[in-house]
Structure formats: C-alpha cells, structure tokens
C-alpha positions as CSV (number, residue, x, y, z in Angstrom):
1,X,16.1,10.2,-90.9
2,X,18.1,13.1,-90.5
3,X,16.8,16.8,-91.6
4,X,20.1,18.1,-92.1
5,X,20.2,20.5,-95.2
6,X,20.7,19.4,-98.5
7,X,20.6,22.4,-100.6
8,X,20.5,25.8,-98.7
9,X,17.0,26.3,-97.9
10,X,16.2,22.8,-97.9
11,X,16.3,19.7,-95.6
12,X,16.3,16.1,-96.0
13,X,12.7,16.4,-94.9
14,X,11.8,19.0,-97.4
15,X,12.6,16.4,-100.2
16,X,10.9,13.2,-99.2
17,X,6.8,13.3,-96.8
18,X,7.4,10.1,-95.1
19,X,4.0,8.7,-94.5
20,X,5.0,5.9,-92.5
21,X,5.7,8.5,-89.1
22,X,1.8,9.5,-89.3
23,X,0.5,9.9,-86.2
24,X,-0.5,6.2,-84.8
25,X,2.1,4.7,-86.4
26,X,5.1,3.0,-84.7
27,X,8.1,4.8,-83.5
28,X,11.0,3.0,-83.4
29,X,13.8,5.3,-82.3
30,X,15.5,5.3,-79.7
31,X,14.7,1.6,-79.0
32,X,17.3,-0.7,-79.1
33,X,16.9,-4.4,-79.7
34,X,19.4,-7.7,-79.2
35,X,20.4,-9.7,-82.8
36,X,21.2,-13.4,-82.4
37,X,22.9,-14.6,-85.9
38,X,21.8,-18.2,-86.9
39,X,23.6,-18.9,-89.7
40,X,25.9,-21.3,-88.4
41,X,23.6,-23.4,-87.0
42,X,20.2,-23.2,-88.8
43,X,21.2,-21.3,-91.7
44,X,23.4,-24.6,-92.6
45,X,20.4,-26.4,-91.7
46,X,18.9,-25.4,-95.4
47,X,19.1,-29.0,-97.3
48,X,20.4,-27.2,-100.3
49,X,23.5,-25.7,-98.6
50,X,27.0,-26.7,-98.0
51,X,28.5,-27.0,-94.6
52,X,31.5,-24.6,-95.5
53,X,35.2,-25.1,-93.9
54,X,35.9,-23.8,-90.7
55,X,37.8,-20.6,-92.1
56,X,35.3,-19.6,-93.8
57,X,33.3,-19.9,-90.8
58,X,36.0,-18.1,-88.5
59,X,35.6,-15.4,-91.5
60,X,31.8,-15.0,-91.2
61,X,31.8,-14.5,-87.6
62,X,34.4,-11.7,-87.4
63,X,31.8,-10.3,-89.9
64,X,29.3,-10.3,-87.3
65,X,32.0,-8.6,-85.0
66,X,32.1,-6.2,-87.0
67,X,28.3,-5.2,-88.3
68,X,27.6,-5.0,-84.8
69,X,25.5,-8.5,-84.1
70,X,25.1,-9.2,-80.5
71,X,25.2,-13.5,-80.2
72,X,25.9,-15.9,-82.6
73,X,24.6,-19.5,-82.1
74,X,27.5,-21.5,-83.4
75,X,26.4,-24.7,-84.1
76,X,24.9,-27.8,-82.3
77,X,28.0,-30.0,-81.5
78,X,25.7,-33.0,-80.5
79,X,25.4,-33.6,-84.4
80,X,28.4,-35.2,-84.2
81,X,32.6,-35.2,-84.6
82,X,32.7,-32.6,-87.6
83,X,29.7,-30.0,-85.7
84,X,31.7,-30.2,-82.5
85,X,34.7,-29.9,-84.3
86,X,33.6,-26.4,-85.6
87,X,31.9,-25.3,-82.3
88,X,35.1,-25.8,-80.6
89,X,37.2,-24.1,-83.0
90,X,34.8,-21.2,-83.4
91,X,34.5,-20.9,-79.7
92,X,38.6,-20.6,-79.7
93,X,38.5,-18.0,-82.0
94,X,36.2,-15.8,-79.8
95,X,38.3,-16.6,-76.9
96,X,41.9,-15.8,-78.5
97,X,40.5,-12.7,-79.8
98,X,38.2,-11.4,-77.4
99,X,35.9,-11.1,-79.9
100,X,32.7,-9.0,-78.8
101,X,30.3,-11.5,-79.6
102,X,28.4,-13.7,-77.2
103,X,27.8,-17.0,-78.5
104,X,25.2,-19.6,-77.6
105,X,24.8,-23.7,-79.2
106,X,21.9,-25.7,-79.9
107,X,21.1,-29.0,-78.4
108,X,17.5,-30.5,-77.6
109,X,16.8,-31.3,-74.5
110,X,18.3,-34.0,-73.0
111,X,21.9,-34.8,-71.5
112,X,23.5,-36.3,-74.9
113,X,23.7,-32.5,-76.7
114,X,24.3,-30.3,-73.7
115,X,26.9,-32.2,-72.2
116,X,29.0,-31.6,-75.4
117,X,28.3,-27.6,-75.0
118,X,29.5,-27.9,-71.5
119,X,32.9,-29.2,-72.6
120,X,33.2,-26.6,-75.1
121,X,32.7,-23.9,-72.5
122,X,35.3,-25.9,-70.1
123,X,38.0,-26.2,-72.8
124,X,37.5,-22.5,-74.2
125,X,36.3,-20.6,-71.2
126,X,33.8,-18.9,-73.3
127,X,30.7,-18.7,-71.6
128,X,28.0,-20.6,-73.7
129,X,24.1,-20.1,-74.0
130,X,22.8,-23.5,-74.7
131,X,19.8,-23.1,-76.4
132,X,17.3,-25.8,-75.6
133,X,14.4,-27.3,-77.6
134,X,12.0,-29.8,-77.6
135,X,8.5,-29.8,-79.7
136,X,5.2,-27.8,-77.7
137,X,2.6,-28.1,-80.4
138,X,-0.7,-30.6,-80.3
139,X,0.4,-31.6,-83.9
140,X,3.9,-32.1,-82.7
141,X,3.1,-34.1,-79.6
142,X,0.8,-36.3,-81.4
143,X,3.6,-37.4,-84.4
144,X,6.0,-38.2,-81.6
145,X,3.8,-39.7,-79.0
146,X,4.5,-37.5,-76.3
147,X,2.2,-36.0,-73.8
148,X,3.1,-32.7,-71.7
149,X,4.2,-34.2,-68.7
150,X,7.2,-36.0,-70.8
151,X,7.9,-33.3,-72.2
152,X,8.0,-31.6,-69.0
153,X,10.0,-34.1,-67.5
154,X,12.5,-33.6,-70.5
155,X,12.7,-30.0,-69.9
156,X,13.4,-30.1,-66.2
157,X,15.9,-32.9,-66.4
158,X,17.8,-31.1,-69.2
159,X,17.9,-27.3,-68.0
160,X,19.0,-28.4,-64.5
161,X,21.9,-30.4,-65.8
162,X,23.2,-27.6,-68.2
163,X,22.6,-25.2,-65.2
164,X,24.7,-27.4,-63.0
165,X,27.4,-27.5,-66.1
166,X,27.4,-23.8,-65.4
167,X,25.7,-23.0,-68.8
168,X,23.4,-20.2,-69.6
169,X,20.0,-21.8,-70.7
170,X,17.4,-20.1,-73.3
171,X,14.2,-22.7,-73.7
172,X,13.2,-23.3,-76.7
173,X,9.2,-24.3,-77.8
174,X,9.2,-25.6,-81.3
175,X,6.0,-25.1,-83.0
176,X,5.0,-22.0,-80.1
177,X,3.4,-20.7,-83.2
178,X,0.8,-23.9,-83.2
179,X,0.9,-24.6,-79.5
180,X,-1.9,-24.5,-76.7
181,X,-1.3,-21.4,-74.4
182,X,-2.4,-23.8,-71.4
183,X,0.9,-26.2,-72.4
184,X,3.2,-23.3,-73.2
185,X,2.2,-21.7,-69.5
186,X,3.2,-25.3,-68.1
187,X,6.6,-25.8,-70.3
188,X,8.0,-22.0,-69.3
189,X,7.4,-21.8,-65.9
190,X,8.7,-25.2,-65.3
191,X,11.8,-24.1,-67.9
192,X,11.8,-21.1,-65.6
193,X,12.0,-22.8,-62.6
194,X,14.4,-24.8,-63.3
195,X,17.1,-22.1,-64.4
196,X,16.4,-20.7,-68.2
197,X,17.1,-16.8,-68.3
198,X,15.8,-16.6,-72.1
199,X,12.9,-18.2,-73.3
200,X,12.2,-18.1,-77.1
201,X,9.0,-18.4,-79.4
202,X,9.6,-20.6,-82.1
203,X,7.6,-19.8,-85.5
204,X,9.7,-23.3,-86.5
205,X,7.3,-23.8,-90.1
206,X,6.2,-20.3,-90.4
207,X,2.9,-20.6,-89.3
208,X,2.3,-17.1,-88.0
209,X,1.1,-14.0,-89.3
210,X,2.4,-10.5,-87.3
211,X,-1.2,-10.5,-85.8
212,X,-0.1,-13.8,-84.3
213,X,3.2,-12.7,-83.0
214,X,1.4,-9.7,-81.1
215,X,-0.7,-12.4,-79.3
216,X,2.0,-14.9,-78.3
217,X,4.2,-11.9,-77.5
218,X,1.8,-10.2,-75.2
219,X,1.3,-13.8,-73.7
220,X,4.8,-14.6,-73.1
221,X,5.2,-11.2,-71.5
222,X,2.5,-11.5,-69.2
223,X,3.8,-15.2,-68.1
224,X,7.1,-13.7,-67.8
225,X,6.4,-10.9,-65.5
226,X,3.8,-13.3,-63.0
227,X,6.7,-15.3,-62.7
228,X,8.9,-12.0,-61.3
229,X,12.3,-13.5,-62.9
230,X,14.6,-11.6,-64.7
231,X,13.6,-13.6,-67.8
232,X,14.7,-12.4,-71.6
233,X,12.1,-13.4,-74.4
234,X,13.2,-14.1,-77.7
235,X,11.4,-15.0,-81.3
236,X,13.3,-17.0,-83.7
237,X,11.0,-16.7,-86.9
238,X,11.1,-18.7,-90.8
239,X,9.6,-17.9,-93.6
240,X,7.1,-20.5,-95.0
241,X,4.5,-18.0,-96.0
242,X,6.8,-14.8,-96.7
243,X,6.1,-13.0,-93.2
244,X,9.5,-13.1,-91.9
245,X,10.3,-10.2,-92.1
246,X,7.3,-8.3,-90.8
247,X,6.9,-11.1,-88.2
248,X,10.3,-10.0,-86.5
249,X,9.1,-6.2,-87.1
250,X,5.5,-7.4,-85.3
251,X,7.6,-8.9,-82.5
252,X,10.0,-5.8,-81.7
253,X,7.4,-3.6,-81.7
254,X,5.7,-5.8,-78.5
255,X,8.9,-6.0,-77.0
256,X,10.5,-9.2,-77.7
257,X,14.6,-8.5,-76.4
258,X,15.7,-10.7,-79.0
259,X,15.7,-11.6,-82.9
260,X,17.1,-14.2,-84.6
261,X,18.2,-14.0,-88.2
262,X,20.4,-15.7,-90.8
263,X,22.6,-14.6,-93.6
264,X,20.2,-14.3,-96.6
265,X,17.2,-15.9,-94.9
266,X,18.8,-19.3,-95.3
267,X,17.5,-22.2,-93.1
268,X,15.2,-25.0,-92.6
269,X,13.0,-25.4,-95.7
270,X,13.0,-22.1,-97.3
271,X,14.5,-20.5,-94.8
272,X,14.6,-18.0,-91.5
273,X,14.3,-13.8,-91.2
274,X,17.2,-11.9,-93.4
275,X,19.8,-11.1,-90.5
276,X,20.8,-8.8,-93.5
277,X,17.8,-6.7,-94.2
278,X,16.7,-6.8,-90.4
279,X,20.0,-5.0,-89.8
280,X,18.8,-2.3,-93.1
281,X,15.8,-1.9,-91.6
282,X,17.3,-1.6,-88.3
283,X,19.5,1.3,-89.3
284,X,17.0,3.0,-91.3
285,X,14.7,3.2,-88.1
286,X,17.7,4.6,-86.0
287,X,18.3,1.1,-83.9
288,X,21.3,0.1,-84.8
289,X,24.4,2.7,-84.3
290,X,26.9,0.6,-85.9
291,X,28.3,0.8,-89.2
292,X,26.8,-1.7,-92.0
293,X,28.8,-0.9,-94.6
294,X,30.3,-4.7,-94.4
295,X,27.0,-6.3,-95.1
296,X,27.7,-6.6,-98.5
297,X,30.8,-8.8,-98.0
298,X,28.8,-10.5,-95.6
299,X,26.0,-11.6,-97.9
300,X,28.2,-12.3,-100.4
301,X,30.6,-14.1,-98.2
302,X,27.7,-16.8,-97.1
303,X,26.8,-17.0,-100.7
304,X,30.3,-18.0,-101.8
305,X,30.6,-20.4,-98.9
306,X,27.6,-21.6,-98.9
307,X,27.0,-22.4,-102.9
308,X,23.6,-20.0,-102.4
309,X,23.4,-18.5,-105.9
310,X,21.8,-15.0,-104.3
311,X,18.8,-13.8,-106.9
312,X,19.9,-10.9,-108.8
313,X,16.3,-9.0,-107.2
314,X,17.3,-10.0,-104.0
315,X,16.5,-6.7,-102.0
316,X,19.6,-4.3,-101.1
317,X,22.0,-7.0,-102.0
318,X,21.3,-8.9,-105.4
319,X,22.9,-7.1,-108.5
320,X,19.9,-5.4,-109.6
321,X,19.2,-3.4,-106.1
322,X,21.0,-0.4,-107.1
323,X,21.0,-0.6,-111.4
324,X,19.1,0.5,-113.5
325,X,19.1,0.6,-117.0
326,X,14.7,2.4,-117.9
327,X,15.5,6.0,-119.2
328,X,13.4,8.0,-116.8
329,X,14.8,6.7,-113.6
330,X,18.2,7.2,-114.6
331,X,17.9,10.6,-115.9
332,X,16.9,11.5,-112.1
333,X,20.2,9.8,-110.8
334,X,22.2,11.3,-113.3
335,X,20.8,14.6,-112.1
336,X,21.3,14.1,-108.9
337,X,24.8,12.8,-109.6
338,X,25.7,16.0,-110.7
339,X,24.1,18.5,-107.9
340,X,27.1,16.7,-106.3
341,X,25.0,15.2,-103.2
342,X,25.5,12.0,-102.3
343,X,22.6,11.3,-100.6
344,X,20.2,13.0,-102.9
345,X,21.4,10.5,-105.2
346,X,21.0,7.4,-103.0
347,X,17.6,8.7,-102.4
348,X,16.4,10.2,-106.0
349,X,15.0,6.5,-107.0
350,X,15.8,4.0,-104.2
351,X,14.3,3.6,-100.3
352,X,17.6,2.4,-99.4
353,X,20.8,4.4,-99.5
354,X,23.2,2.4,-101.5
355,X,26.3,4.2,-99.7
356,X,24.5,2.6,-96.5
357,X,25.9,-0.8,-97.5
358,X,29.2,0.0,-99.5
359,X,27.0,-0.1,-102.7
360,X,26.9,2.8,-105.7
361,X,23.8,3.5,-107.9
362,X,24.9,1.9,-111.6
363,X,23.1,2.5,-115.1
364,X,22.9,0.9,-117.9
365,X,21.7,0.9,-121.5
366,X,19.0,-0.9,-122.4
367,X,15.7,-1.7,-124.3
368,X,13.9,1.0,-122.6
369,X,16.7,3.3,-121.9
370,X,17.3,6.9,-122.9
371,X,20.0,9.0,-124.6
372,X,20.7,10.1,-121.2
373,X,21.8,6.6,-120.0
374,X,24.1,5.9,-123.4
375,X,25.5,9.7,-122.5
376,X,26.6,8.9,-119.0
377,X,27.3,5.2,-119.6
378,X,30.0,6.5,-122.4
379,X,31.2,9.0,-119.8
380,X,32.0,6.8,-117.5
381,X,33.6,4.0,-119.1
382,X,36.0,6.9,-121.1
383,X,34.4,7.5,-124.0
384,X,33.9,10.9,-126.1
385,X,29.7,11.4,-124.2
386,X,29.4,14.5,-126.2
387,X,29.7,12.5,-129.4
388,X,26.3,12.6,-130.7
389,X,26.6,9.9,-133.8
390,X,28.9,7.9,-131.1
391,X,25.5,8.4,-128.4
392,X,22.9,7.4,-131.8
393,X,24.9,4.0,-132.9
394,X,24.8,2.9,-128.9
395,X,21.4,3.9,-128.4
396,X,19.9,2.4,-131.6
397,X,21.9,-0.7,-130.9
398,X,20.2,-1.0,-127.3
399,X,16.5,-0.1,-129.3
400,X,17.0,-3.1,-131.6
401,X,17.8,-5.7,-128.3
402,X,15.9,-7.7,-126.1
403,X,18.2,-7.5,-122.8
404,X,20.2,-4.7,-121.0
405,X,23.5,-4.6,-122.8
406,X,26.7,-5.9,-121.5
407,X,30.1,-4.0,-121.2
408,X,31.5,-6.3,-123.8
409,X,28.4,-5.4,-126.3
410,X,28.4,-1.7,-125.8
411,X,32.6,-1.9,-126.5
412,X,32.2,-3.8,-129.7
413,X,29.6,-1.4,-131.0
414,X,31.7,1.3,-130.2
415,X,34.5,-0.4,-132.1
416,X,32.6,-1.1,-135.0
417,X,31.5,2.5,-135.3
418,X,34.7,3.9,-135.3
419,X,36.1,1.3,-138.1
420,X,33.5,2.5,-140.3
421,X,33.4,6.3,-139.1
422,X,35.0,8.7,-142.3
C-alpha cells in the first residue's frame, strides 16, 4: 500500500498499522504470478448454470482482455457439436482481434478430445494449450478399474499425439490432492517425457487444506527440477471445504507459476477459486499492475449470462459490499466524505477500496441507523438535510421498521410529511 500523504503530516501508513507485514509474514510484492480463467469451461461445468450464447461468451473474454488475465481455457470441444462450436468461434475472435490472451482447451486424455483442439488450432491459427486429464488418485483408480500402468499408457499415447498435432500440452492429475506421491512421480515424468511443458495439481473435490498445497507444491517442484525441463507447474483448486481461496494464496506463496480461477467461484459442485477476488487480492498485494476497475461488469456479466443469482454478501461484489445503513459506521464515511479524500473514504470502514473496482460507498437508513444517515441520505437524493422535523419523520419511520428502507419508502414518507406539514 502506498504511503503517499493524505493530510499534510500524515501518510496512508500513519492511518492504518497493518499487522499482516510483521516480520515473518509473507511478502508478496514484487512477485508476479500467471491467471488462467476457467469460466468457460469448468465454470459452465456448475449443474445449476446455463451454457450462455456465444456473444455473451465473446463478451466475457474481451473482459478478461481487459482485467489483465493471462490464458483462458475455452472449453472442451470433445463434448460435442455445440462445445466445439463455441471453441471455434471463441478461438476466431482471439485471432481476428489479436486479442492478448492465450487460450488453452480441455480434453482427457486420449485421441477422441485432442484431435478436435488440433483442428481448432489448424482452422484459427491460434496456438492452443490442450490441457490433458486423466484421474491419479487410489480412490479414483479403484472406481474405474484402472491401474497406473493404464493410465500411464493413456498419458503417453495422448501427449505424444497432441505434440505431434503441434499443440502445447499441460498434464492434468485429477484428484493430485488424494493421490500417492510414488504414482504422481510416475504419471509426470512420463507426461514430461513425452512433451507436457505445464503440469497442474488438481484439488478436483477440494480435499486439501493450504498445509496440503505446501506439501504437494514443494513435491511437484522438486520432481520438476530432477527432471531439468523447462516445466511450468500449475494448481487448479475448488472449493468443497471453503479453502479456495487461501489454497491458491498457499500455492503462490511456494511458487506455483500458475492459478486457475472462475468468474464467481462457479464450477463443479459448489464450485472453483474466485478469479474475481484472486485478482482483489492480487492488486491489494501489488501483483497485478493492471487496472480492475472492469470486474464489476465482469461478475455481473457471468451472473446475467449465466442465471447465477450472486448473494447480496458476496465479498467486493454482492450489493451489500460497500452499503451500509448501522449509524456509527456511516457517520465515519460521511466524515471522511467530506475531508474530500477519496481514499480515506474507501478505507474509513472497508478493507477493500471500493473505487478499486468501479464501486462507491452507499448509506442507507435503517433500523439501527443514525440522524446522520437520514441527513446525508436526504442530501443526496435532493432533499432540504438541514430540515430537522423533515430528518425526525424519516428517522422515526426507519426506528418503527424491521428492514433497511427502500428509495420508494423513504420518498413516500417524505411526501406524506409534507401533505400534512402547516
């Protein structure tokens, strides 16, 4: 954060101790880290999601472009006529606009779904990553009736033939989370081998905690390096027990190159790490240059195409981030409002600078507001604030409800108490 002044005499880091750069803990500046968006592919995964149209697609990937994200995985044309349908067309649209975007597509490993991505790449000339996968846990194995040495088999059979297509190859272990470090050691160097340049660890049901992403990290590095190819590692992460987040955090502070994310977390089951409040995070920790102020559109955007209904408490983006309506916190805004700072008033009573995402601090009136909130509510919607009896009929109104008032309620009372006003 910035220690630029604020007042003279005082700097940002006057105004707020930030406990979290203590000596021990981790510093993240200065590191920079690749973001590979999933929301095309396993985002529309989620059961409860709609496949959207391809504009709408088109749409959300110039998003990307534009907050900065590195790869997008684009679907998994093997699914059939529509899924190709979609890759193609979303490959075109990188290719007629040069968009700055690389852009990868799923398939498991055999022939069948990376020979698809291979015709995409040939039609488009946009160079594809195909990313790879294939099941690596005991648990896994034993469902499916497979041993290691099929799925080894599998693995070398399939990278070779996307390497001979002249694709770029990330290997995928499903389940690495729940899988045997003597099996994953077998499956990567054989992936390796044969041509993969990316490897990635798969928490695919959200198994592990960040203590377990430090351990398979610091494995996967090790087995890269012994090796002594120029090998990327990535972690692609869900969120079955609510780590997602901190998993990916976990993983870029081992040195992962790579994290994958989706639009709002959605995905398989409940769903994969916020692409949205990674990037937040991101910024706040001074890795991630470019401007965000777009990720508001782009939450909403896969909302709206999607049919998500995003939670009003949904951090940084659900419609209670940045509102308040309790009398003590918005007396601080309000005071801060009018020292004429804008980032003292970001800061005053959030972690998050609303200004950061195109957002503004809003108050409200309600239950447990004070006559500070009716004052500058009335101001603001241009009404007389200095109207005391005006400020008491509002404020008694909000006393006497059970919910934050709406526009339409607080107009109303404002009507009625100037039809019965001498």
């Amino acid at each position: 954060m910035s220690s630029e002044a604020v007042v003279p005499g005082l700097s940002r880091d006057d105004l707020i101790y930030d406990w979290n750069l203590l000596s021990g803990s981790f510093d993240y500046r200065g590191l920079r880290i690749e973001l590979n968006d999933e929301t095309l592919r396993d985002g529309l995964q989620n059961p409860s999601v709609l496949d959207p149209p391809i504009d709408k697609k088109i749409e959300l990937l110039h998003l990307m472009v534009e907050l900065g994200i590195h790869s997008a995985d684009i679907g998994l044309p093997g699914a059939g006529p529509r899924a190709y349908d979609a890759v193609l067309a979303l490959a075109k649209e990188i290719a007629d606009h040069g968009l700055p975007i690389a852009a990868g597509a799923a398939g498991r490993t055999i022939r069948a779904d990376i020979e698809p991505i291979a015709r995409i790449q040939q039609a488009t000339g946009v160079p594809l990553e195909v990313g790879a996968f294939i099941g690596s846990s005991p648990i896994r194995q034993y469902a499916e009736g497979w041993d290691v040495e099929r799925i080894l088999t599998s693995t070398r059979d399939a990278i070779l033939f996307a390497v001979d297509e002249g694709l770029e190859v990330m290997y995928v272990t499903e389940d690495t989370t729940r899988s045997r470090p003597e099996a994953l050691t077998k499956l990567y160097t054989a992936a390796i081998e044969a041509g993969a340049r990316r490897i990635c660890l798969a928490d695919t049901v959200g198994h592990a905690t960040p203590h377990g992403v430090r351990q398979l990290v610091r494995f996967a590095k090790k087995l890269v390096a012994d090796t002594g190819e120029p090998v990327k590692i990535d972690w692609h992460g869900h969120r079955d027990r609510g780590f997602g987040l901190a998993n990916a955090l976990a993983a870029i502070e081992e040195g992962v190159d790579r994290i994958h994310g989706t639009a709002l977390g959605i995905g398989e089951r409940i769903g994969n790490v916020e692409m949205d409040l990674l990037l937040v995070n991101l910024c706040l920790f001074g890795m991630h240059d470019h401007p965000i102020d777009r990720l508001t559109d782009y939450c909403m955007l896969t909302a709206e195409m999607c049919g998500v209904e995003l939670p009003h408490n949904y951090p940084v983006f659900g419609d209670d981030a940045f509102r308040t309506g309790t009398g003590v916190h918005a007396a601080a805004i309000i005071k801060a409002m009018q020292k004429g700072d804008q980032w003292l008033q970001d800061c005053v009573y959030s972690g998050v600078p609303a200004s950061m995402v195109g957002r503004t601090q809003t108050i409200e009136i309600s239950p447990v507001s004070g006559l500070s909130n009716v004052r500058f509510w009335l101001g603001q919607h241009g009404h007389d604030s200095q109207d005391d009896d005006l400020c008491d009929a509002v404020f008694r109104l909000a006393k006497r409800c059970d919910h934050t008032l709406s526009q339409e309620e607080i107009e109303i009372e404002i009507e009625r108490f100037a039809e019965a006003r001498p």
